[in-house]
mmCIF file of the N, C-alpha and C atoms, coordinates in Angstrom:
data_MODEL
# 
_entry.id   MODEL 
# 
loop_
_atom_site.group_PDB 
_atom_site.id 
_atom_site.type_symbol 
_atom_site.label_atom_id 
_atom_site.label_alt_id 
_atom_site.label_comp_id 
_atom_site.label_asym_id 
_atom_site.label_entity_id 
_atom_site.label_seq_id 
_atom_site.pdbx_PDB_ins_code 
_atom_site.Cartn_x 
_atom_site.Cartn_y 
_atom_site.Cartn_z 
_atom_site.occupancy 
_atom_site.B_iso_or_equiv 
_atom_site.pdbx_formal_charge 
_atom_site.auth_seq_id 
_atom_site.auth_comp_id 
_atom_site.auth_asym_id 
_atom_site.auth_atom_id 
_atom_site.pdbx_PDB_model_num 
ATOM 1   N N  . UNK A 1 1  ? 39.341 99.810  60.832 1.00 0.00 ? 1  UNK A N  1 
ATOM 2   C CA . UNK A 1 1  ? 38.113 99.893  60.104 1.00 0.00 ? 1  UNK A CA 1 
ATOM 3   C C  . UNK A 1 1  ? 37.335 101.107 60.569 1.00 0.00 ? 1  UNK A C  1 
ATOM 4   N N  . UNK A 1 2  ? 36.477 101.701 59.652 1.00 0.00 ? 2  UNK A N  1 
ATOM 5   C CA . UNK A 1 2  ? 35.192 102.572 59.842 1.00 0.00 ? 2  UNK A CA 1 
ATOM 6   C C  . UNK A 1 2  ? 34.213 101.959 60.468 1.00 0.00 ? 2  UNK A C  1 
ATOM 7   N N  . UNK A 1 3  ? 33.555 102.634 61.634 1.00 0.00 ? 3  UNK A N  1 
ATOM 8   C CA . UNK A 1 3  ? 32.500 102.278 62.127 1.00 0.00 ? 3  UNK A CA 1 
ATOM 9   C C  . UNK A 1 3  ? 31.678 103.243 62.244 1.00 0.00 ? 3  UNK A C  1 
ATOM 10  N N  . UNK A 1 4  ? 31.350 103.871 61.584 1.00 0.00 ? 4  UNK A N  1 
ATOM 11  C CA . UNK A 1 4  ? 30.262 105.376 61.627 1.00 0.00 ? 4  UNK A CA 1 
ATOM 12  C C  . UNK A 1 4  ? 29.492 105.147 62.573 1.00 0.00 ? 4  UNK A C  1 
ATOM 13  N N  . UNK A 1 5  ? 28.503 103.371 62.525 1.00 0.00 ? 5  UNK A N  1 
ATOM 14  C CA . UNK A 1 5  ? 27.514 103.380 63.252 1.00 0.00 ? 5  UNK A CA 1 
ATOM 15  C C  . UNK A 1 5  ? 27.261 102.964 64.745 1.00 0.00 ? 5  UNK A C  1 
ATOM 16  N N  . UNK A 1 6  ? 28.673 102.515 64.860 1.00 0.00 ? 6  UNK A N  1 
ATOM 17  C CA . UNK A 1 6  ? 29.208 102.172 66.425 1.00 0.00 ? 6  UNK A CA 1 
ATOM 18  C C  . UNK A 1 6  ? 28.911 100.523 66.686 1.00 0.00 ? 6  UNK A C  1 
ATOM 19  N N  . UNK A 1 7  ? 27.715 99.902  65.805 1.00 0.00 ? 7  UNK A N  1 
ATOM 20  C CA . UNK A 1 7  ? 27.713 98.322  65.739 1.00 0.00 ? 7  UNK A CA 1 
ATOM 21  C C  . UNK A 1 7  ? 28.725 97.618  66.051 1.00 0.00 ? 7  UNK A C  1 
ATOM 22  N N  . UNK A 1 8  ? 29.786 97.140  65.465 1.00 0.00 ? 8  UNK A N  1 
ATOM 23  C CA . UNK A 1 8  ? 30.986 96.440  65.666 1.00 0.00 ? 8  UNK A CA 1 
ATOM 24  C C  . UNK A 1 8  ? 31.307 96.783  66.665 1.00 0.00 ? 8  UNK A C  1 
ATOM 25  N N  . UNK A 1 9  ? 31.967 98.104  67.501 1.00 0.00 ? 9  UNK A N  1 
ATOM 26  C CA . UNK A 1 9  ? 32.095 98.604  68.401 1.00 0.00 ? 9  UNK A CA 1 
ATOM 27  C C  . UNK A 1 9  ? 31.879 97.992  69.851 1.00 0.00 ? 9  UNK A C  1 
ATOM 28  N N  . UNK A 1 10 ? 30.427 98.134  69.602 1.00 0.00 ? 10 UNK A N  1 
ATOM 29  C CA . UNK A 1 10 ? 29.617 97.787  70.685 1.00 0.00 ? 10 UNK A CA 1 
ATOM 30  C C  . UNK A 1 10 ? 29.583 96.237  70.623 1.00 0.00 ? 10 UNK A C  1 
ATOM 31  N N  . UNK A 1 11 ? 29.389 95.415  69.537 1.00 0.00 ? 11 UNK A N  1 
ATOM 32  C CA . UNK A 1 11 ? 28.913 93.802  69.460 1.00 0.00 ? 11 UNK A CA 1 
ATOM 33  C C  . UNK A 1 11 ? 31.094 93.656  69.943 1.00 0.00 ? 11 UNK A C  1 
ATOM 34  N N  . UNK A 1 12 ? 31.849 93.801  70.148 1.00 0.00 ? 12 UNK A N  1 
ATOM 35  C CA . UNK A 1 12 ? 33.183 93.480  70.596 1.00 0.00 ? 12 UNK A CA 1 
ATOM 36  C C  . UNK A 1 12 ? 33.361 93.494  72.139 1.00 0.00 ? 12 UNK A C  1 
ATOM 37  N N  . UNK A 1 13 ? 32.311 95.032  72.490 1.00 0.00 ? 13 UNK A N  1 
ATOM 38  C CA . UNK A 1 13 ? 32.835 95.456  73.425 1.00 0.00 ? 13 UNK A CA 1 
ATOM 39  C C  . UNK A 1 13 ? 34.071 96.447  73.638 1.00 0.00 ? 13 UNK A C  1 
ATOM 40  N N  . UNK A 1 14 ? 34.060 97.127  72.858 1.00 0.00 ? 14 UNK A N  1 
ATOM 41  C CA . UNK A 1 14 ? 34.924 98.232  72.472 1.00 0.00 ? 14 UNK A CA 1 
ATOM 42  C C  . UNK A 1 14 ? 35.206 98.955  73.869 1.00 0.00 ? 14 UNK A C  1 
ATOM 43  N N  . UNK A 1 15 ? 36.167 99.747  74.129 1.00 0.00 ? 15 UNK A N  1 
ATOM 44  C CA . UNK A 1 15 ? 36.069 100.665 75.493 1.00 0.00 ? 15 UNK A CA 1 
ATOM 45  C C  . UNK A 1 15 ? 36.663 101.923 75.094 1.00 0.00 ? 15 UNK A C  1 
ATOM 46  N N  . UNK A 1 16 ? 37.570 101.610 74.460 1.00 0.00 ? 16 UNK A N  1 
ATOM 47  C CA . UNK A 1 16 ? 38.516 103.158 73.843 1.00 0.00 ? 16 UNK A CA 1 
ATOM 48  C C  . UNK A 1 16 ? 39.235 103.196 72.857 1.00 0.00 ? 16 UNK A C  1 
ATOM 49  N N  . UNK A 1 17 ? 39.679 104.271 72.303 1.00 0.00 ? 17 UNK A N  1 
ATOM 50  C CA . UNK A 1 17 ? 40.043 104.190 71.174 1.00 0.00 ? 17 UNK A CA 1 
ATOM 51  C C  . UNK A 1 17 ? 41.441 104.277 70.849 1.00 0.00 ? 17 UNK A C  1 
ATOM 52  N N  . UNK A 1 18 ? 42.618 103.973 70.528 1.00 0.00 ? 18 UNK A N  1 
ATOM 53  C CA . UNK A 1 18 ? 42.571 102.829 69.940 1.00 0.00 ? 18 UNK A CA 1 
ATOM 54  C C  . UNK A 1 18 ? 42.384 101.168 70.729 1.00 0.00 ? 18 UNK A C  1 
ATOM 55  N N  . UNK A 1 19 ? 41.309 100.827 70.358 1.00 0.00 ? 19 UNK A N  1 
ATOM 56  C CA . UNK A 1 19 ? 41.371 99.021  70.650 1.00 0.00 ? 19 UNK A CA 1 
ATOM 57  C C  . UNK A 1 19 ? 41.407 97.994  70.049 1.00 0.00 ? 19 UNK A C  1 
ATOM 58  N N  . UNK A 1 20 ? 42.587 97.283  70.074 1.00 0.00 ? 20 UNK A N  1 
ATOM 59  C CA . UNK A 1 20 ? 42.740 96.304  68.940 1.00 0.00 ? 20 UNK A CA 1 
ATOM 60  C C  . UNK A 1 20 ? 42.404 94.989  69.008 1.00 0.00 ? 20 UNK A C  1 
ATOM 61  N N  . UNK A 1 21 ? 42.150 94.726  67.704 1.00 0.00 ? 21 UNK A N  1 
ATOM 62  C CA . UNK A 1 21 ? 41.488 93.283  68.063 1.00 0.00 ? 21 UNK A CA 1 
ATOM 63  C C  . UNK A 1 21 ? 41.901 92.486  66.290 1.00 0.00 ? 21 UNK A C  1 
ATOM 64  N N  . UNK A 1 22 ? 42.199 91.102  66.405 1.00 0.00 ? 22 UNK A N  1 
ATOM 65  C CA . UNK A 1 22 ? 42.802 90.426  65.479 1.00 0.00 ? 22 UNK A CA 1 
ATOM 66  C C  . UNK A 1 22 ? 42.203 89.056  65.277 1.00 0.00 ? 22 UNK A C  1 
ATOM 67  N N  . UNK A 1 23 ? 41.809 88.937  63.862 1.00 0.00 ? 23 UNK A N  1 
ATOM 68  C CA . UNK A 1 23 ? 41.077 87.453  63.917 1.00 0.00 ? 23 UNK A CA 1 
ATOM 69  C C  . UNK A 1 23 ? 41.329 86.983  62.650 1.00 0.00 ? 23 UNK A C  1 
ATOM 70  N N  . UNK A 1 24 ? 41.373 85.657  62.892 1.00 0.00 ? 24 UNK A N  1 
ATOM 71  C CA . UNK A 1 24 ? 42.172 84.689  61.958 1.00 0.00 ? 24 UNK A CA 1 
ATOM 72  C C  . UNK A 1 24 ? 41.093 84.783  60.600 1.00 0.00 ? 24 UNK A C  1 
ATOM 73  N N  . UNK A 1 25 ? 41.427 84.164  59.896 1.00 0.00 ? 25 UNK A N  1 
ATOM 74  C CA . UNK A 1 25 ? 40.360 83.535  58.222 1.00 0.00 ? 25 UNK A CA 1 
ATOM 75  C C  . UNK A 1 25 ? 39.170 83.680  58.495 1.00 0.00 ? 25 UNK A C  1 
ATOM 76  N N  . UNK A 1 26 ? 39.373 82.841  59.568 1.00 0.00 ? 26 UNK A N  1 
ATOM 77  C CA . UNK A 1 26 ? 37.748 82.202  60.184 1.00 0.00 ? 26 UNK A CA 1 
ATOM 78  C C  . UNK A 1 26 ? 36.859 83.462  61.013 1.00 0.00 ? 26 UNK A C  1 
ATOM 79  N N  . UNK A 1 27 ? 37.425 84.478  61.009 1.00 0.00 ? 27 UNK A N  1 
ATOM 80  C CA . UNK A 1 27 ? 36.941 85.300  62.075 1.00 0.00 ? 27 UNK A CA 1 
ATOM 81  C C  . UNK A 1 27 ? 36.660 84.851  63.716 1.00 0.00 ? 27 UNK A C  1 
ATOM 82  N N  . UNK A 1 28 ? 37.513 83.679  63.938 1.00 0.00 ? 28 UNK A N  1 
ATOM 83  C CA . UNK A 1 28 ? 37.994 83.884  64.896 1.00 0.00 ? 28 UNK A CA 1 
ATOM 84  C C  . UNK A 1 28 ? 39.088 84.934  66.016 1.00 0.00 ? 28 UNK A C  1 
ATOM 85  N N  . UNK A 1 29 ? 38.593 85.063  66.976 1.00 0.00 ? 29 UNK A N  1 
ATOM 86  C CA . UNK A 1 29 ? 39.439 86.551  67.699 1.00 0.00 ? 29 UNK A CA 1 
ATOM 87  C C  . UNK A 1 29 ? 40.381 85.717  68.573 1.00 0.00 ? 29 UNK A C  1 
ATOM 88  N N  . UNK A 1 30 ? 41.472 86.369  67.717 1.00 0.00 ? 30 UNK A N  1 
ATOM 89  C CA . UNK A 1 30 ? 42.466 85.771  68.153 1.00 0.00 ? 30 UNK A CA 1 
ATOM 90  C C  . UNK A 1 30 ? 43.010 86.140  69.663 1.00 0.00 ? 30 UNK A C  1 
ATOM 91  N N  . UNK A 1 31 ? 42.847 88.023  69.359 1.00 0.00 ? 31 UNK A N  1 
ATOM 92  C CA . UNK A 1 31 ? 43.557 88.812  70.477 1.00 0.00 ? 31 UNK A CA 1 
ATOM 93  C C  . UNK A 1 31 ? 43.224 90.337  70.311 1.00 0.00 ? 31 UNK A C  1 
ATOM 94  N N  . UNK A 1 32 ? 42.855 90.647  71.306 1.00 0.00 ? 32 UNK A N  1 
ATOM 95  C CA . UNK A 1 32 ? 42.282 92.353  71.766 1.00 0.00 ? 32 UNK A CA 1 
ATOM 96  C C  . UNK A 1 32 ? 43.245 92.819  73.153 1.00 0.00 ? 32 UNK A C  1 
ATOM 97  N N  . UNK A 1 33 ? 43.310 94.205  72.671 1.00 0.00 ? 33 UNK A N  1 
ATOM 98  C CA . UNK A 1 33 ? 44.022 95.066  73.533 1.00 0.00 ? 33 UNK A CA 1 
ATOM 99  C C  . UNK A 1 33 ? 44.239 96.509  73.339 1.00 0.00 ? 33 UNK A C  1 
ATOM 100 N N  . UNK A 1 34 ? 45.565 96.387  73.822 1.00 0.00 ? 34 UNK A N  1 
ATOM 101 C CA . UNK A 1 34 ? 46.366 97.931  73.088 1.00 0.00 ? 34 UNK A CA 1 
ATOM 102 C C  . UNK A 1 34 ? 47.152 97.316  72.211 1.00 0.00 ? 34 UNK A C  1 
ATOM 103 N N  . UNK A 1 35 ? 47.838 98.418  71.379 1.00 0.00 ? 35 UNK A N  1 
ATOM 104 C CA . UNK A 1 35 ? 48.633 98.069  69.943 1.00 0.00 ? 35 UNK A CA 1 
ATOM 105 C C  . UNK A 1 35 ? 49.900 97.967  70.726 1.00 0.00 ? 35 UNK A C  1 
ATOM 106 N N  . UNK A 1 36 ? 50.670 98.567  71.830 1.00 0.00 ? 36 UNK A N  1 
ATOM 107 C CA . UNK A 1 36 ? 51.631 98.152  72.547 1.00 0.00 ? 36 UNK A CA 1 
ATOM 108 C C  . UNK A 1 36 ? 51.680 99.043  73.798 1.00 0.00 ? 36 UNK A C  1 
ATOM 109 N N  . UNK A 1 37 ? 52.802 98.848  74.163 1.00 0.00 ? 37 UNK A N  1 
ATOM 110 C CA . UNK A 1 37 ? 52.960 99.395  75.698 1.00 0.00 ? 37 UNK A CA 1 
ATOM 111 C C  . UNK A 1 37 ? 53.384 101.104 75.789 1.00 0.00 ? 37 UNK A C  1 
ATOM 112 N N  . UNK A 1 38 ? 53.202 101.733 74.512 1.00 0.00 ? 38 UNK A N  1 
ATOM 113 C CA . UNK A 1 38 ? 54.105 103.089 74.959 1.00 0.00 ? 38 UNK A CA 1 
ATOM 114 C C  . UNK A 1 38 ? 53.773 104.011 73.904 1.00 0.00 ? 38 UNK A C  1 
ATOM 115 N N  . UNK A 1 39 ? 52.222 104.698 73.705 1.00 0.00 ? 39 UNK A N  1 
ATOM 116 C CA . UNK A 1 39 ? 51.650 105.078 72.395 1.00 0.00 ? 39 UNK A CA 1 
ATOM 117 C C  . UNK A 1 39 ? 52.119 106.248 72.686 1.00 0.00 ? 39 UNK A C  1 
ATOM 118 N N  . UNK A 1 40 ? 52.936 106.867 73.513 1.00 0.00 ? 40 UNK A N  1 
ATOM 119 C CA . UNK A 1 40 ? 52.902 108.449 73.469 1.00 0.00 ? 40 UNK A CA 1 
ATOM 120 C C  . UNK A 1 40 ? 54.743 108.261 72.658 1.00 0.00 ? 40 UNK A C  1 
ATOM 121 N N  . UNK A 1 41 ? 55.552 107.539 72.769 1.00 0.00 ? 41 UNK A N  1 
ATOM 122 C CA . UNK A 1 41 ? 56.734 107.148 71.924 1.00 0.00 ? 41 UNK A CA 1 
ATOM 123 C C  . UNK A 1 41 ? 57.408 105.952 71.547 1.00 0.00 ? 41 UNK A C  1 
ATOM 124 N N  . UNK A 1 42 ? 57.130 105.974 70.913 1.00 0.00 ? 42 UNK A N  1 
ATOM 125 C CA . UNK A 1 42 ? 57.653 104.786 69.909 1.00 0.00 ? 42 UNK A CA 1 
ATOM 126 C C  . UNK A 1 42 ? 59.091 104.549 70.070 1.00 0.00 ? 42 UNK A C  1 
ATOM 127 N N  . UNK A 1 43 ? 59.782 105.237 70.387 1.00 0.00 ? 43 UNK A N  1 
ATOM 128 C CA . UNK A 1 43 ? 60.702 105.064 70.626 1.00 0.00 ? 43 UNK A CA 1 
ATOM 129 C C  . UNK A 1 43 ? 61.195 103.984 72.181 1.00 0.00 ? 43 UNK A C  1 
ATOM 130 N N  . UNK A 1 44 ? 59.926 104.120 72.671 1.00 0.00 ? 44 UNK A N  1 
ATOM 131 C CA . UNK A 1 44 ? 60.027 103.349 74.261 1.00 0.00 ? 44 UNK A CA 1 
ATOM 132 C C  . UNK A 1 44 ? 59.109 102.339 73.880 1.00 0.00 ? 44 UNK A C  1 
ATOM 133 N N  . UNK A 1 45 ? 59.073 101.832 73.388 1.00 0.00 ? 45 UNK A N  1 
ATOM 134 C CA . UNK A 1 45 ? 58.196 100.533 73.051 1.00 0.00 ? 45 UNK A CA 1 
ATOM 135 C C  . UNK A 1 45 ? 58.660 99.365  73.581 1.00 0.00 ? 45 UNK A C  1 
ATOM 136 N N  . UNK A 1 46 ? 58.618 98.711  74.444 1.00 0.00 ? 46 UNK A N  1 
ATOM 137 C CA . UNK A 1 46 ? 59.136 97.268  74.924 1.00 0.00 ? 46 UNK A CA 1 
ATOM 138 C C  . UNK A 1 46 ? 58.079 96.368  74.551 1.00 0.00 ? 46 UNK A C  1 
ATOM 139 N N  . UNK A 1 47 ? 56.775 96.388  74.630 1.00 0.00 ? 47 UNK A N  1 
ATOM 140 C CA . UNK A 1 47 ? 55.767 95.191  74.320 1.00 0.00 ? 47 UNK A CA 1 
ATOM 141 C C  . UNK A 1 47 ? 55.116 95.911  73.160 1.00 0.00 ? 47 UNK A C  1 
ATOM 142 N N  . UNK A 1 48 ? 55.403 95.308  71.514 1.00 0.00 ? 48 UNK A N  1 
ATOM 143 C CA . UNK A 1 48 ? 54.147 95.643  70.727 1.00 0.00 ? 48 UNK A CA 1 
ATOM 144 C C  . UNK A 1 48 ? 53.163 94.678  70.513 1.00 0.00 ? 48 UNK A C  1 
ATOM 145 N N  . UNK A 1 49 ? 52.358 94.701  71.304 1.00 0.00 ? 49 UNK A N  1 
ATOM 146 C CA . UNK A 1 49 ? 51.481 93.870  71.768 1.00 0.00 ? 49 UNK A CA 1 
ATOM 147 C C  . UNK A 1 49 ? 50.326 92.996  70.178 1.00 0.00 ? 49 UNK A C  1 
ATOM 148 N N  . UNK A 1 50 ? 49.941 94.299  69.549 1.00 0.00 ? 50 UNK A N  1 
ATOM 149 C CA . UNK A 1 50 ? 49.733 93.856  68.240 1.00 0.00 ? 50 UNK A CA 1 
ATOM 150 C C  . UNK A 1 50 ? 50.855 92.832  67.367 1.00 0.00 ? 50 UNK A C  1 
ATOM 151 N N  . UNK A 1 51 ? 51.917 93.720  67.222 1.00 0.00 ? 51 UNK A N  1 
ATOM 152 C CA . UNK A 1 51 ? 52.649 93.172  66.122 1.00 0.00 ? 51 UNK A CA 1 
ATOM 153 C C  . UNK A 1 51 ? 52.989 91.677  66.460 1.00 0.00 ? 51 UNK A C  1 
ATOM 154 N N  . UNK A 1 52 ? 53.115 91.474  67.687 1.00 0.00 ? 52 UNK A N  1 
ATOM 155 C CA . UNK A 1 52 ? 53.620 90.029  68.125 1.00 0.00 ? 52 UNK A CA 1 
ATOM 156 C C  . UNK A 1 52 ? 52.668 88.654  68.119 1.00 0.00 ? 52 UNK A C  1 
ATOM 157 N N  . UNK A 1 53 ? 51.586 89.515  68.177 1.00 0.00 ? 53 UNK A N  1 
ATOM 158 C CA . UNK A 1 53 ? 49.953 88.642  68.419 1.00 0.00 ? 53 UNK A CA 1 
ATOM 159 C C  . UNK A 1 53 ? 49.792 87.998  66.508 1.00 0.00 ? 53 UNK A C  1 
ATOM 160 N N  . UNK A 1 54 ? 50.400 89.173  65.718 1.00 0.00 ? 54 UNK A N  1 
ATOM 161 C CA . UNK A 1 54 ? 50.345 89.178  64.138 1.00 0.00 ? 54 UNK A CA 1 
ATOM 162 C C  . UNK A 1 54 ? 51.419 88.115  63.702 1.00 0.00 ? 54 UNK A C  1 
ATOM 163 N N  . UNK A 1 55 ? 52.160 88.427  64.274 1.00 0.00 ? 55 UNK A N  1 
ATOM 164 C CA . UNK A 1 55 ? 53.804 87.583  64.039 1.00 0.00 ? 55 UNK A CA 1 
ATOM 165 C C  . UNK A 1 55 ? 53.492 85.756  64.618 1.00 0.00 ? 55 UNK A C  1 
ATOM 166 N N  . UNK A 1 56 ? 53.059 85.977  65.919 1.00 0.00 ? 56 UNK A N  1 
ATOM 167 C CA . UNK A 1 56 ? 52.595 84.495  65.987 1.00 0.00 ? 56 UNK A CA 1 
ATOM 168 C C  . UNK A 1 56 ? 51.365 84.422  65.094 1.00 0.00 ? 56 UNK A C  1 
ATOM 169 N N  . UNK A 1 57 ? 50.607 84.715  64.927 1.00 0.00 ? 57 UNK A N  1 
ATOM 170 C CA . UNK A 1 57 ? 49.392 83.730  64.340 1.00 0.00 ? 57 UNK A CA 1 
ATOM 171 C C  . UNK A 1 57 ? 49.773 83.469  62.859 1.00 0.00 ? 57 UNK A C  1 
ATOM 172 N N  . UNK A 1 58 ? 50.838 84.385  61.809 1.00 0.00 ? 58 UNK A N  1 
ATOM 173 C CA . UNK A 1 58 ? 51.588 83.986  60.918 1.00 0.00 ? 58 UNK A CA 1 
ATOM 174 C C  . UNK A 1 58 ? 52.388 82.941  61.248 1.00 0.00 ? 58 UNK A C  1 
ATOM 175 N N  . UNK A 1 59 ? 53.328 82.761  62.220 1.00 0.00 ? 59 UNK A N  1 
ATOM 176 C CA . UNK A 1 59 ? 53.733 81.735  62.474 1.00 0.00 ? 59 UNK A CA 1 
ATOM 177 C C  . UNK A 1 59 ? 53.402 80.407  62.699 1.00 0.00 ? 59 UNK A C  1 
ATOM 178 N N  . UNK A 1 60 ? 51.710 80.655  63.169 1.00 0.00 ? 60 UNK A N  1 
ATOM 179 C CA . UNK A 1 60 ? 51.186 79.544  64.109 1.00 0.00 ? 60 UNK A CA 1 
ATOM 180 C C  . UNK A 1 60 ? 51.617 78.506  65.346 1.00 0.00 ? 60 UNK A C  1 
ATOM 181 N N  . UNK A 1 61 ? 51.806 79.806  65.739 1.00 0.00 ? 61 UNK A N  1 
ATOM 182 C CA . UNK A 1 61 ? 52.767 79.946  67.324 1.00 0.00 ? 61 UNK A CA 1 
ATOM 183 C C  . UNK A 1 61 ? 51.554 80.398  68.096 1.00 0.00 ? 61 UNK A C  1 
ATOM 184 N N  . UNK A 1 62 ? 51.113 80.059  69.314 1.00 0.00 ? 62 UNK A N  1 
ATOM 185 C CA . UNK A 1 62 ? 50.273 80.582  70.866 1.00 0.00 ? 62 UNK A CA 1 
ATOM 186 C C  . UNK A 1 62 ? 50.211 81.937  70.475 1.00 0.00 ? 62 UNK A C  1 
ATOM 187 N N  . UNK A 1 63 ? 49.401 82.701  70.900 1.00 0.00 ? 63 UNK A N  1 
ATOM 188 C CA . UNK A 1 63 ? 49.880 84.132  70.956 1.00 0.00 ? 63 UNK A CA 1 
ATOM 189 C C  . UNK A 1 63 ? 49.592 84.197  72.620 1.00 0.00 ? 63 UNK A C  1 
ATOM 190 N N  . UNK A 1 64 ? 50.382 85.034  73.076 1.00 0.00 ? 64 UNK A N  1 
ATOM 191 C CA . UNK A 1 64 ? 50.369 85.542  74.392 1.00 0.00 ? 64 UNK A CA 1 
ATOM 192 C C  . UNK A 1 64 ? 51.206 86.580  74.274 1.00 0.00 ? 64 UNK A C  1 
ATOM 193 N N  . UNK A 1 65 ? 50.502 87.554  75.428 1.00 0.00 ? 65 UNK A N  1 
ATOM 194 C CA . UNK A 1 65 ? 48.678 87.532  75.996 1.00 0.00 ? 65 UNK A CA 1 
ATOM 195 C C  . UNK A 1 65 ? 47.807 87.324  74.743 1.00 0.00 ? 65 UNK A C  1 
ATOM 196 N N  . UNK A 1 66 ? 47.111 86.866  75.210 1.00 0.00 ? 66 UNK A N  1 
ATOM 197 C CA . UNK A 1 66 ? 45.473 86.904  73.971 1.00 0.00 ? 66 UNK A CA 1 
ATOM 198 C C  . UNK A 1 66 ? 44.954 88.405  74.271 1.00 0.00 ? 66 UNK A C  1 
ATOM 199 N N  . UNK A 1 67 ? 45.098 88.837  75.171 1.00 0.00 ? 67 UNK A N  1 
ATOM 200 C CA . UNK A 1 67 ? 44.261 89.992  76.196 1.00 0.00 ? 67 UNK A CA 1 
ATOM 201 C C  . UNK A 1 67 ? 45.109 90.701  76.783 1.00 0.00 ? 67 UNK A C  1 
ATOM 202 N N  . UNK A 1 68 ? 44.977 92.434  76.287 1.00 0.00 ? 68 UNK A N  1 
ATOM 203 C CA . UNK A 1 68 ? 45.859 93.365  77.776 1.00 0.00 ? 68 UNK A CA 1 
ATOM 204 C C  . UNK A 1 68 ? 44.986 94.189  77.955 1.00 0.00 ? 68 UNK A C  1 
ATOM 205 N N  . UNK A 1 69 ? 45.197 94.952  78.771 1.00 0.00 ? 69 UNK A N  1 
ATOM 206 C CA . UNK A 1 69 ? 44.221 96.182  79.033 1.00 0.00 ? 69 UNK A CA 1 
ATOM 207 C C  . UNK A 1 69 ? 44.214 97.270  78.490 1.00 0.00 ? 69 UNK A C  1 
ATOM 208 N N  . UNK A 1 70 ? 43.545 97.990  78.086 1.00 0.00 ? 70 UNK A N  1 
ATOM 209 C CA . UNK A 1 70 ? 43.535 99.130  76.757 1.00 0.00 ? 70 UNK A CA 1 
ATOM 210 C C  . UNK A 1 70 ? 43.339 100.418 77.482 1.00 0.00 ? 70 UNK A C  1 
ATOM 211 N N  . UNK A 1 71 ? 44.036 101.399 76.919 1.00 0.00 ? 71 UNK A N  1 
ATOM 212 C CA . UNK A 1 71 ? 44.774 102.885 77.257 1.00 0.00 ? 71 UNK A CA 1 
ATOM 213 C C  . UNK A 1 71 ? 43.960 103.624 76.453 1.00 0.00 ? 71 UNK A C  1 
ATOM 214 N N  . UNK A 1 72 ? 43.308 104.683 76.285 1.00 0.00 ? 72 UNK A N  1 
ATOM 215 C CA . UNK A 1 72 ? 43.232 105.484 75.088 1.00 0.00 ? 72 UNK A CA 1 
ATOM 216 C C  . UNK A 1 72 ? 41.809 106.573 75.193 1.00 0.00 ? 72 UNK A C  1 
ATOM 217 N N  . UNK A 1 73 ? 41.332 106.810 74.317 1.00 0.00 ? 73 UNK A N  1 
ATOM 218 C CA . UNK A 1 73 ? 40.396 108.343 74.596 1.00 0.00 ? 73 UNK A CA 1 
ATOM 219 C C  . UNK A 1 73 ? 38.854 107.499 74.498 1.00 0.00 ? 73 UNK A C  1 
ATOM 220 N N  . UNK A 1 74 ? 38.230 107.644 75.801 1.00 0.00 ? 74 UNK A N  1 
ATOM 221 C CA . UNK A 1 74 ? 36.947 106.619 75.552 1.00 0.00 ? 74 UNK A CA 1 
ATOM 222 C C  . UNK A 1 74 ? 35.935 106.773 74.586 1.00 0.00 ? 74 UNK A C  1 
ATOM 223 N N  . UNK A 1 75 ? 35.103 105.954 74.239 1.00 0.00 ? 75 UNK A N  1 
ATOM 224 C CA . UNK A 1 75 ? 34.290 106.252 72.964 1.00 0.00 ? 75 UNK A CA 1 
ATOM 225 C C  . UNK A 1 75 ? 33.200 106.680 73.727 1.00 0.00 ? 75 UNK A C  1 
ATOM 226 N N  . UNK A 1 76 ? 32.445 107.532 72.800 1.00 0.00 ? 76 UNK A N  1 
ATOM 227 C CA . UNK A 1 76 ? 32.013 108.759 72.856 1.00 0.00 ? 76 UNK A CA 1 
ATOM 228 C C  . UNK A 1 76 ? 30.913 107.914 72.433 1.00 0.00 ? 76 UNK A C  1 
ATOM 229 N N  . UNK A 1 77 ? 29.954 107.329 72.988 1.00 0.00 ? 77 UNK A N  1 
ATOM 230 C CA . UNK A 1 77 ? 28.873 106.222 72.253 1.00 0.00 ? 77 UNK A CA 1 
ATOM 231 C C  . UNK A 1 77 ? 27.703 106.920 71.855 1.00 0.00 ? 77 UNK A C  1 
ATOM 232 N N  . UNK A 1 78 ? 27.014 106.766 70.534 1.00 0.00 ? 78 UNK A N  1 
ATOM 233 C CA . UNK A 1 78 ? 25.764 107.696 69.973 1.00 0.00 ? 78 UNK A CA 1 
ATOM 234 C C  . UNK A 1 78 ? 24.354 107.136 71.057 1.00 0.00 ? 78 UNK A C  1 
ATOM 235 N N  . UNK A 1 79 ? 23.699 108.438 70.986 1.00 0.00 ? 79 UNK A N  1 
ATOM 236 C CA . UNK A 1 79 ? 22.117 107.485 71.884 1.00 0.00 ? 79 UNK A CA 1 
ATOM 237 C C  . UNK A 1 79 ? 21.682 106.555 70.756 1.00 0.00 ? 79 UNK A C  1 
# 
């Protein structure tokens, strides 16, 4: 999503960019993180941390982790 105004951002708790975050119908949050373990190649990807979090809650399977720690270029927050 667009966030021009940094709101969402900030009401999540955002830290860097990319940070993902996934929520059911209900806007319940399902799961925040990184999108997986290896953004500089795709080709080395062992945990896609998104896609699996997506895959269970289609399933309605646990997702685990709910939570990893996020990698990426920090946000640059407006005054």
């Amino acid at each position: 999503m667009r966030d021009d105004t940094q709101e969402v951002a900030r009401a999540y708790g955002a830290l860097v960019t990319p940070h993902a975050y996934l929520f059911d119908a209900q806007r319940r949050l399902l799961f925040q993180g990184r999108v997986d373990d290896h953004h500089e190649d795709p080709s080395r990807v062992r945990h896609p941390y998104l896609r699996q979090a997506i895959e269970s809650a289609l399933d309605h399977r646990p997702i685990e982790p709910k939570t990893t720690s996020v990698l990426g270029c920090s946000i640059k927050w407006r005054s």
